[in-house]
N, C-alpha and C positions, 0 to 999 in steps of 0.2 A: 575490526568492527565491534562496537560495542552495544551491548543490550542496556535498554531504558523502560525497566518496570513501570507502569502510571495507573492508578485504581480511582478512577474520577469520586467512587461514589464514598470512598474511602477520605478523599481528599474534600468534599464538603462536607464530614462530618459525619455521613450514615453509619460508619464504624462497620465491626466485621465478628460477630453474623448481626444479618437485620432483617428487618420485614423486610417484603418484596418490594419493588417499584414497578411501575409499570405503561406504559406512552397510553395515551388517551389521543384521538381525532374528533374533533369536532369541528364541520364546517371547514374543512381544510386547516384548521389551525390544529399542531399537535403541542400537547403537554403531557409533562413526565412527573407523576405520584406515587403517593406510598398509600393504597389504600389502606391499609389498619389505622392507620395516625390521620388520615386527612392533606396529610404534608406536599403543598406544591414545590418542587425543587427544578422545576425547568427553567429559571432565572439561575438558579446555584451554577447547576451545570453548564448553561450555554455560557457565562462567564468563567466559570472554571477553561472550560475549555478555549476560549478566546485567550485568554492570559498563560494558558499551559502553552499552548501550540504557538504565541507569537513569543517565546523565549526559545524553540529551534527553529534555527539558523543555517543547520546542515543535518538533513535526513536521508535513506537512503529505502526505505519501507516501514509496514506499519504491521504489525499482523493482531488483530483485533478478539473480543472474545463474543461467538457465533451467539445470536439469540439474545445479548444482552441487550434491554435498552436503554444503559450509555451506549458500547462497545457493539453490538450487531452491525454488520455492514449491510445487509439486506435483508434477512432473514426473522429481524425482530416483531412478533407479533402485537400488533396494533390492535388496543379495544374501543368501542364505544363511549365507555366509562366505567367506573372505577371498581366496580362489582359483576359486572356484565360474566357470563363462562364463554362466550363466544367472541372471537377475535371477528376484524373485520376487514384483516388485509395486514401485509408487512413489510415490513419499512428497515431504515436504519434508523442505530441509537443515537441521540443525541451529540455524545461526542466524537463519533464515527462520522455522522452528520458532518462535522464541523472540519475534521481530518479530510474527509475526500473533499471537501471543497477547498481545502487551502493546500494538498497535495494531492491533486485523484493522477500528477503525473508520475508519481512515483510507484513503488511496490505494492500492492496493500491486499491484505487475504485475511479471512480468519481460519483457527484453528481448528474448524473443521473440515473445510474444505482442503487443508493443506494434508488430510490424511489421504486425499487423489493423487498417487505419482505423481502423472500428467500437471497438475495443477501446484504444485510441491516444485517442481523441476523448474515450470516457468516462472514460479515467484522468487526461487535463488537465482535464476540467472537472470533477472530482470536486477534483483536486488544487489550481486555484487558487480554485472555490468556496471552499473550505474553509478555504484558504488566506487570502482578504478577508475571512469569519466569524472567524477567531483574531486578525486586525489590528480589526477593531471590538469585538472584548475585552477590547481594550487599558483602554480608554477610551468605555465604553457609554453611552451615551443613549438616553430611548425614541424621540427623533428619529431618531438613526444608526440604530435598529432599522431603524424603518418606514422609511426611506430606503433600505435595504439589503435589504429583501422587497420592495419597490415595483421594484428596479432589477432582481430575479432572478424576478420573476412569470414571464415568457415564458419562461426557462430551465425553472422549477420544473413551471410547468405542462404542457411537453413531457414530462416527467420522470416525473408523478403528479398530475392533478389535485384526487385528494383531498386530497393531501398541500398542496397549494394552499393550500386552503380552512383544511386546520386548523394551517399557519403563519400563514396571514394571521390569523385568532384569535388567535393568540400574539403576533403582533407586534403588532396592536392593542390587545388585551386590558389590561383595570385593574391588573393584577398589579404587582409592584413590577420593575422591568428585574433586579434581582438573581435574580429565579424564572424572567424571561421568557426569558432569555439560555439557559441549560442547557436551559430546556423547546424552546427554538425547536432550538438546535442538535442534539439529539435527531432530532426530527424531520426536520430537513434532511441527516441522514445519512442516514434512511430512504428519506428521497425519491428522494435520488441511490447508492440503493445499486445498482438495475439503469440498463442504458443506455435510451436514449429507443427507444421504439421508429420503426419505420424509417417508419411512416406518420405522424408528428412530427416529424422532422429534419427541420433548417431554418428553424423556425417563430420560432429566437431566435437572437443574436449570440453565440457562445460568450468565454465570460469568460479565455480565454486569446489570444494572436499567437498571428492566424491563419497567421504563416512556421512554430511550430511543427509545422503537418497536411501544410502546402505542399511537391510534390513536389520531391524534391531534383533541383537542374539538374544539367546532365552538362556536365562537361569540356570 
């Protein structure tokens, strides 16, 4: 699994350090400035981000930076306009924006919420579930199938029993693996779309290092 640094505000030009930017609403339309300079950039960025995000091809999660508005996922505060001290609601950043709408099925968190166990635990095991589902895509077999529901039962079942029952259908099923592939991974997002609840954790190995849960040592 590899990491892919991306600094939208960096990559049109803002440089690093810079004035602030900050989303404006008006009338339900939002735009993204730099109050000290005047500068509109929500053209920069919605095309930054259109031309970044349709060069991958294969992702597996996103993890965002909390509060920003490019990177905020929800949490970004929304003003009036460009001077205003009082926000008026909060939103996601522009290029976050653009992210959950061309992947809201994969992993995605930002960095502050992932200092929640609970919420930490479910964005890796969403991330590398998903993650071993796109590497047996590579090269499908209906063996690799069933090999690969047979080794996430205990996961999946924590997860969604139902959802159990009607992967294992799918992975067993006469269907040709060209049908079963899409139908299976369908559902295996669904499965893992909430976290396990807390009276089923534990019941399975999670599919990620365990050093990545593990409390950091101290100095």
């Amino acid at each position: 699994m590899k990491l892919l640094p991306v600094y939208p505000e960096v990559e049109i030009g803002l440089g690093t350090p810079r004035e602030p930017i900050r989303l404006i609403r008006r009338e339900n339309v939002t735009a993204l400035l730099q109050p000290s300079t005047g500068a509109r950039i929500t053209g920069k960025i919605r095309a930054f981000a259109k031309d970044y995000l349709a060069g991958i091809f294969a992702a597996d999660g996103f993890i965002l930076k909390s509060r920003s508005p490019s990177c905020g996922i929800r949490d970004t505060k929304v003003f009036p306009d460009a001077h205003s001290d009082h926000h008026i609601g909060n939103g996601a950043g522009l290029f976050a924006e653009a992210v959950l709408a061309k992947f809201s099925h994969l992993a995605i968190e930002d960095e502050a919420r992932l200092t929640n166990p609970a919420i930490k635990e479910h964005f890796l095991t969403r991330l590398f579930t998903l993650a071993a589902f796109r590497a047996l895509k590579k090269s499908p077999t209906p063996r690799k199938l069933t090999q690969f529901h047979s080794a996430y039962i205990p996961l999946l079942a924590a997860h969604s029993p139902q959802s159990t029952a009607a992967l294992a259908e799918i992975a067993l099923g006469p269907a040709a693996i060209e049908k079963r592939l899409p139908a299976y991974e369908a559902r295996l997002r669904l499965a893992l779309a909430r976290p396990v609840p807390r009276a089923r954790r534990g019941r399975y190995e999670p599919p990620y290092p365990k050093s990545l849960t593990a409390p950091a040592s101290s100095p």
